[in-house]
C-alpha positions as CSV (number, residue, x, y, z in Angstrom):
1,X,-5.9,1.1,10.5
2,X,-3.6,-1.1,12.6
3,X,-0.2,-1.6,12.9
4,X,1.6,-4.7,13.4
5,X,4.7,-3.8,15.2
6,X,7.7,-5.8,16.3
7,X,6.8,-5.7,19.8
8,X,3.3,-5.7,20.6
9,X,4.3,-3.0,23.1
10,X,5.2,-0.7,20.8
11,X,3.0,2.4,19.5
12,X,0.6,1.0,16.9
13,X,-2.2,3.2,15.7
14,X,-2.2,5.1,12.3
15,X,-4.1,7.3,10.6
16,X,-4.9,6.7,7.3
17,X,-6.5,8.6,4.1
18,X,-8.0,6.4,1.0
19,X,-7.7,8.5,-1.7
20,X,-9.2,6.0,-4.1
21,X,-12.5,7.7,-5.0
22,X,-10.7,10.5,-6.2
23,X,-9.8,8.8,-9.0
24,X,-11.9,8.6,-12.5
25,X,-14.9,7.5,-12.6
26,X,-15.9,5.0,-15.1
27,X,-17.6,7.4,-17.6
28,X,-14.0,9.3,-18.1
29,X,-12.5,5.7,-18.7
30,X,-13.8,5.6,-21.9
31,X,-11.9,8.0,-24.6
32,X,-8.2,8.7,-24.1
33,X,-7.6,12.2,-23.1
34,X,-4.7,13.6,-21.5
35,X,-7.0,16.5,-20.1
36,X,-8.7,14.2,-17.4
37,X,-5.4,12.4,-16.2
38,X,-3.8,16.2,-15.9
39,X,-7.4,17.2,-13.6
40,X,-7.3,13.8,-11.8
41,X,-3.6,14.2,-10.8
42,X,-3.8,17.8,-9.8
43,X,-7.0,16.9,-8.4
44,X,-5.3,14.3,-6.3
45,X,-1.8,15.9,-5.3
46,X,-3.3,18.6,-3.8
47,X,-5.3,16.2,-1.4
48,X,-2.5,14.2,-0.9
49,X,-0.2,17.2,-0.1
50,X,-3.2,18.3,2.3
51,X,-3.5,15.2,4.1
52,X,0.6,15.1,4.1
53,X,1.0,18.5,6.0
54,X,-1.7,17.8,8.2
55,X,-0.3,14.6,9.5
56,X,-1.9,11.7,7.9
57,X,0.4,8.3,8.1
58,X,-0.7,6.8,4.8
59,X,-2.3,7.5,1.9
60,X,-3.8,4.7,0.1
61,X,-5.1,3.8,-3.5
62,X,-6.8,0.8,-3.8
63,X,-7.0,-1.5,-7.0
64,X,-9.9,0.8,-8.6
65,X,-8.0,3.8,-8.9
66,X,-7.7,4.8,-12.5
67,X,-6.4,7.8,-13.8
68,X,-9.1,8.2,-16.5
69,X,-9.0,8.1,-20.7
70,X,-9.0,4.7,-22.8
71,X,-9.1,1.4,-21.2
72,X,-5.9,-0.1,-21.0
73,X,-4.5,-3.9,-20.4
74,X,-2.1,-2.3,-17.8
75,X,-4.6,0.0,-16.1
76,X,-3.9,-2.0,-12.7
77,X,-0.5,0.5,-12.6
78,X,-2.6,3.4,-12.3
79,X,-2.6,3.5,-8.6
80,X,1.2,2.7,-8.9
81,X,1.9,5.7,-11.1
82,X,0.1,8.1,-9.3
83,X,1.5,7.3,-6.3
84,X,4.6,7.8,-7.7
85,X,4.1,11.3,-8.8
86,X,2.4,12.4,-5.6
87,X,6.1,11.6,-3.9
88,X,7.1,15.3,-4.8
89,X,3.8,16.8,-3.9
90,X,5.2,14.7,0.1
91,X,7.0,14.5,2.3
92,X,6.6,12.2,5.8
93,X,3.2,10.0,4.5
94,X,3.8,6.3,3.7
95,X,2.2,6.2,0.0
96,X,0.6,2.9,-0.7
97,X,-0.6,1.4,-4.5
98,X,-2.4,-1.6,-4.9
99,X,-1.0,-3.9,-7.1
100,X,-2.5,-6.7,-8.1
101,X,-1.0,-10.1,-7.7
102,X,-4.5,-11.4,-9.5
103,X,-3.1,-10.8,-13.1
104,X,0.3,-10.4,-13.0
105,X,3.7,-12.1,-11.4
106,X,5.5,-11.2,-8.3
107,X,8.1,-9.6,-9.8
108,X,6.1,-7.2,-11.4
109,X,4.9,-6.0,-9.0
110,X,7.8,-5.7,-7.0
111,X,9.0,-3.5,-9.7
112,X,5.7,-1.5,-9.7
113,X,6.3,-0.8,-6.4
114,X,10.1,-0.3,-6.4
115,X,9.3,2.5,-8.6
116,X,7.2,4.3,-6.1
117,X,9.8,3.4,-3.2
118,X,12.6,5.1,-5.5
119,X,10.7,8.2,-6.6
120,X,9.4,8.7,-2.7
121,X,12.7,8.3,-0.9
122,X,11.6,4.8,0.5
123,X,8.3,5.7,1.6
124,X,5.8,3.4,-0.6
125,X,4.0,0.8,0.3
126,X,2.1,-2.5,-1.2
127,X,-1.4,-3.3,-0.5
128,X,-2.6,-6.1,-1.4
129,X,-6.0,-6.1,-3.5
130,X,-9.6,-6.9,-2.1
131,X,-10.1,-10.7,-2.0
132,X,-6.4,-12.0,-2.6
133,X,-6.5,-14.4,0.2
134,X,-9.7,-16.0,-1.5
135,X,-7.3,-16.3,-5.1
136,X,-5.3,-18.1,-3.4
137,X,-2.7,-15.1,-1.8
138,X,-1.0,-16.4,1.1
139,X,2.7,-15.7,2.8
140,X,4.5,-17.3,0.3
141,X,2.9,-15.4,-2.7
142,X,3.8,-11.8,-0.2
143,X,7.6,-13.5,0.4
144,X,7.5,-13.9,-3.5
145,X,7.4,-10.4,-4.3
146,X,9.4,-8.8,-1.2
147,X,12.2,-11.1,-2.1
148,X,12.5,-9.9,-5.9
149,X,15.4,-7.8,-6.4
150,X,13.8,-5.1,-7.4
151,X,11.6,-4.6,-4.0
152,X,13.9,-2.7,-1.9
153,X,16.8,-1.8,-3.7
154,X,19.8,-0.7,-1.9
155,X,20.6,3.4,-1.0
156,X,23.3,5.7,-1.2
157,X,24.1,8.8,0.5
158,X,25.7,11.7,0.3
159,X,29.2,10.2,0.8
160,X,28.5,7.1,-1.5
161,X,27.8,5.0,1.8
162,X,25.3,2.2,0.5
163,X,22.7,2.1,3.3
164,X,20.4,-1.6,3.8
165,X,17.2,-0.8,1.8
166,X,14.5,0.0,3.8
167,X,11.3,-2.5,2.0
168,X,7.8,-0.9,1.2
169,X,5.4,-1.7,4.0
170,X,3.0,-4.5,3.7
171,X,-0.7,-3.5,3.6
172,X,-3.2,-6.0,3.9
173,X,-7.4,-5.2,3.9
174,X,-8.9,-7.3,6.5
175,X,-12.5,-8.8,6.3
176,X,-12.4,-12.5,7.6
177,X,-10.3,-14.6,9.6
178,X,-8.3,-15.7,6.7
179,X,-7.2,-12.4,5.7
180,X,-6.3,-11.7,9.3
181,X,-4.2,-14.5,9.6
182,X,-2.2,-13.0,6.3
183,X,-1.9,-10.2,8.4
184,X,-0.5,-11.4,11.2
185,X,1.9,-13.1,8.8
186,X,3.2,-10.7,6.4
187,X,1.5,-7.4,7.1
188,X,3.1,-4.5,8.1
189,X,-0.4,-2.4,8.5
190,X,-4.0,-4.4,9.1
191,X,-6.9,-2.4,7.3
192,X,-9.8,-3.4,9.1
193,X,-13.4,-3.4,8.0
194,X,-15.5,-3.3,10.8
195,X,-18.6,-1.5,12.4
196,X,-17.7,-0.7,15.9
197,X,-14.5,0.6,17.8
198,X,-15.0,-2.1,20.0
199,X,-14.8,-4.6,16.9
200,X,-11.6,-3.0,15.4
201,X,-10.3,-3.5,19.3
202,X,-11.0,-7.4,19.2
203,X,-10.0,-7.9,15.6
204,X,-6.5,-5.6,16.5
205,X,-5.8,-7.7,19.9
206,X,-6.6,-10.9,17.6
207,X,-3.9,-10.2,14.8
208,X,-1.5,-9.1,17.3
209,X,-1.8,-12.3,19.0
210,X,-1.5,-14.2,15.8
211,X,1.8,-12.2,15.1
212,X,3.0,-13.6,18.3
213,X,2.6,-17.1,17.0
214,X,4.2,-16.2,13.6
215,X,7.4,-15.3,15.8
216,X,7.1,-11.6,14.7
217,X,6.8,-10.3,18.1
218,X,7.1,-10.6,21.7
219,X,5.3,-10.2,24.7
């Protein structure tokens, strides 16, 4: 993974743990039983708390997670719930749900996400699902949900002090020039797909450049 910083001089490499196969697979999808989401949660908050305490950046569920039982029209919150409850089983690891912006409005998932930012202490983040740039995803559609009122909401301390809310990063999964350029854009984190290290180097220097001309960073 790759970080797009605010200076391209800053400190931008990651290390990052998809979690997403530890999910159901499709055979436990079928017949609602609270059994399997009890074995896939434990299942998954004890990987989760492992990767946590042995330094991993980001955890990430991407828009196939599913928890397990019955089918459901909102089944795309899966990755959204879980994340939330793995906030207790964490502590430092940004925890990242996708939410689809396919099949459902902005502010949805703003609020999706909002819930994960709340119940983690402001560590969640949004990745975008595979493909979103070819449905028609694009800076506007990101600015769309960061800018709902729910995304970020405000924090207060100790002493009733109301802190500026800290947004959920931006995660965006890379695979052609299109999606890079949504990157460069919007994206807090770049997950690239590619083959070689010397690929991921290219493809890093070429968002970071991009940012540049977005205004997002400086030389």
């Amino acid at each position: 993974m790759s970080a797009v910083p605010a200076s391209v001089n800053e400190t931008a490499s990651l290390v990052g743990l998809d979690l997403s196969n530890a999910g159901a697979p499709r055979d436990w999808q079928r017949e609602r039983n609270a059994e399997t989401e009890q074995f896939i949660m434990g299942r998954l908050a004890g990987l989760a708390s492992l990767a946590d305490r042995g330094g991993v950046d980001l955890i990430s569920l991407d828009e196939t997670f599913r928890l397990g039982g019955k089918r459901r029209r909102d089944a795309w919150l899966d990755g959204a719930l879980a994340t939330s409850r793995l906030a207790r089983h964490t502590t430092r690891a940004a925890l990242v749900a996708t939410v689809p912006l396919g099949i459902t409005r902005p502010e949805h998932v703003a609020g999706a996400i909002a819930s994960v930012h709340r119940a983690s202490a402001q560590r969640a983040g949004w990745q975008l699902e595979q493909g979103a740039t070819a449905q028609g995803t694009g800076a506007r559609t990101v600015d769309a949900v960061l800018d709902a009122p729910v995304a970020a909401p405000r924090k207060r301390t100790v002493d009733d002090v109301v802190r500026e809310p800290v947004r959920p990063l931006v995660v965006v999964p890379v695979r052609n020039g299109v999606d890079a350029e949504l990157a460069a854009a919007r994206a807090d984190v770049a997950r690239l797909s590619v083959a070689t290290l010397e690929e991921a180097r290219a493809a890093r220097a070429a968002i970071r450049e991009a940012a540049i001309e977005w205004g997002r960073a400086h030389r």
